[in-house]
C-alpha positions as CSV (number, residue, x, y, z in Angstrom):
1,X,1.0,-23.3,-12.3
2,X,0.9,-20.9,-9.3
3,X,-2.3,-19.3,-8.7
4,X,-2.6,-15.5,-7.2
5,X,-5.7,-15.7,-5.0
6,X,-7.6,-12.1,-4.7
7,X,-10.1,-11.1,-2.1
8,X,-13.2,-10.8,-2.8
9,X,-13.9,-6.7,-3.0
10,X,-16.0,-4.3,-4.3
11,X,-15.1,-0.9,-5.3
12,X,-16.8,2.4,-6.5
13,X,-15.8,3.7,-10.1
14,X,-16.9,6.6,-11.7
15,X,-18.1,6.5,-15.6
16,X,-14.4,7.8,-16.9
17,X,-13.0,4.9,-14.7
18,X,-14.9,2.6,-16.9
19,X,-14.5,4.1,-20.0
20,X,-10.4,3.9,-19.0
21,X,-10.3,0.3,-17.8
22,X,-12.6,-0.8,-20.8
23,X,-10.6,1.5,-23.2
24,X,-7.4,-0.7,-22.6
25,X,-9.1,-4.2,-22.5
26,X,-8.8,-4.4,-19.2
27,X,-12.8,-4.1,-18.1
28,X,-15.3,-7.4,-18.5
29,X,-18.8,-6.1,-18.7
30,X,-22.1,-8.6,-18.4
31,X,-25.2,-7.0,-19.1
32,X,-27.9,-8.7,-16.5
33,X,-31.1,-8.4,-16.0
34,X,-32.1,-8.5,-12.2
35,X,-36.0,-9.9,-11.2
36,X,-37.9,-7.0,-11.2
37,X,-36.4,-6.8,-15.1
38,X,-34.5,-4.2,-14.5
39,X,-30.6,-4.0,-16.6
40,X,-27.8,-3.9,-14.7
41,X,-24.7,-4.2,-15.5
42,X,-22.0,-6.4,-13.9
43,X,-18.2,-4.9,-13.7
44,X,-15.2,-7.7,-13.7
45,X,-11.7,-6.4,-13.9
46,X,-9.2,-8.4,-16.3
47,X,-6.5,-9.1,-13.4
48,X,-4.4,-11.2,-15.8
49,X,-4.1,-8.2,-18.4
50,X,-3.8,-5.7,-16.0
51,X,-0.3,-7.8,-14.1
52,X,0.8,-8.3,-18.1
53,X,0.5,-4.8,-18.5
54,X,2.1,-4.0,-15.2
55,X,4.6,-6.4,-15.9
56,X,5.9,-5.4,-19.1
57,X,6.7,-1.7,-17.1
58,X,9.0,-3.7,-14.7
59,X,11.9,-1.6,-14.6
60,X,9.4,1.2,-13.1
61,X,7.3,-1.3,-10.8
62,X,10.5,-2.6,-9.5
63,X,11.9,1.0,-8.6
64,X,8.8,1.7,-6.7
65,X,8.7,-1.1,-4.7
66,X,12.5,-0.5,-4.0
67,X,11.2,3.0,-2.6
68,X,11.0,2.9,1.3
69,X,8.3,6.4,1.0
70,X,4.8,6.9,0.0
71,X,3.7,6.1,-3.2
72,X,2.9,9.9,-3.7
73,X,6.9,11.4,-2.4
74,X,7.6,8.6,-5.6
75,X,5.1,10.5,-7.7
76,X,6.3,13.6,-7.0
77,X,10.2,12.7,-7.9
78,X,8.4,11.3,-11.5
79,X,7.4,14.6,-11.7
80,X,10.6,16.8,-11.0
81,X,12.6,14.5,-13.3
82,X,9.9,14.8,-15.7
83,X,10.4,18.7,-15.9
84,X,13.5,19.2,-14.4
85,X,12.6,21.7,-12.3
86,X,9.2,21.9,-10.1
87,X,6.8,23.9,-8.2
88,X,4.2,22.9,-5.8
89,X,1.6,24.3,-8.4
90,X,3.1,21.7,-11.3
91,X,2.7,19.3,-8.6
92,X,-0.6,20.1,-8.0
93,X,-1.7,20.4,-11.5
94,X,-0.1,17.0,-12.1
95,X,-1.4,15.5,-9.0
96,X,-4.9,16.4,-9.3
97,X,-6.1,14.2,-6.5
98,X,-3.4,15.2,-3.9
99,X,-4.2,18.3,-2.1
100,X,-1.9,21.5,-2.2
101,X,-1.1,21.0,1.9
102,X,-0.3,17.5,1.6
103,X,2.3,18.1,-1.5
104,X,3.7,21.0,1.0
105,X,4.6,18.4,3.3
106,X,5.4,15.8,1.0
107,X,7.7,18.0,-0.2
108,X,9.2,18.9,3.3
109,X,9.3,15.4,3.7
110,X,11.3,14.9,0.1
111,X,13.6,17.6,1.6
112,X,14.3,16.2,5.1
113,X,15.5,12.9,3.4
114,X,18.3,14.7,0.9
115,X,16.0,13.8,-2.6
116,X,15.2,17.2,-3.6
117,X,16.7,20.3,-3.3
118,X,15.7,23.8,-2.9
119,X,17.1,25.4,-6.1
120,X,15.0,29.3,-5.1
121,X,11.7,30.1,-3.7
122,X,9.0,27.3,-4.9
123,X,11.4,25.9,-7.3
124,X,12.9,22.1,-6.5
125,X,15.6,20.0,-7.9
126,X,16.1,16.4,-7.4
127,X,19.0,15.9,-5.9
128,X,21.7,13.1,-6.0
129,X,19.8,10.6,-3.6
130,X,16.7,11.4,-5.5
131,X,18.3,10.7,-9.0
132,X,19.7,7.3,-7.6
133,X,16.0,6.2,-7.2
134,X,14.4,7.3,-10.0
135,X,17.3,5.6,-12.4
């Protein structure tokens, strides 16, 4: 059986992280007790459920790794053919972590490549090249 060997690494999550990852099964959490007898709690993501998760949204997976941009230009097609039509302030709101000047110039960057289009001021279309990936 091939085996999928992961780096050891440690990463910061914040309490609605947690309560996400353990929400969908996908969170192992050991309650220790260190020494000086203090709790602590240890953190172990479920890779296996997470990839069977992942896997079962293959179509999608696969068109993103077909995607020669940046994971957020992908995002930001999801979002126009979400609601048709888009504004950098949908974006925004939909992209919380993404700031407003980098979705400008994602954007710019979406235009310069022929998968949007300028439909009026502030209002973007995908167009045929953009449609063509997001199928």
């Amino acid at each position: 059986m091939p085996t999928l060997e992961i780096l050891e690494r440690n990463l910061e999550l914040t309490e609605d992280m947690i309560q996400k990852l353990n929400k969908k099964g996908l969170l192992k959490i050991e309650n220790k007790v260190n020494p000086l007898l203090q709790d602590y709690n240890l953190y172990f993501l479920e890779v296996g459920k997470l990839i069977e998760q992942y896997l079962s949204q293959s179509d999608e997976i696969e068109k993103l790794l077909e995607y020669e941009g940046s994971l957020s230009e992908y995002k930001i097609l999801k979002i126009i053919e979400k609601f048709s039509v888009a504004s950098p302030k949908l974006m925004v709101k939909e992209l919380p972590t993404i700031s407003r000047s980098w979705i400008s110039k994602l954007i710019k960057s979406l235009l310069d490549k022929g998968f949007i289009k300028k439909i009026e001021k502030g209002l973007y279309q995908l167009d045929k090249k953009g449609r063509e990936i997001i199928k």
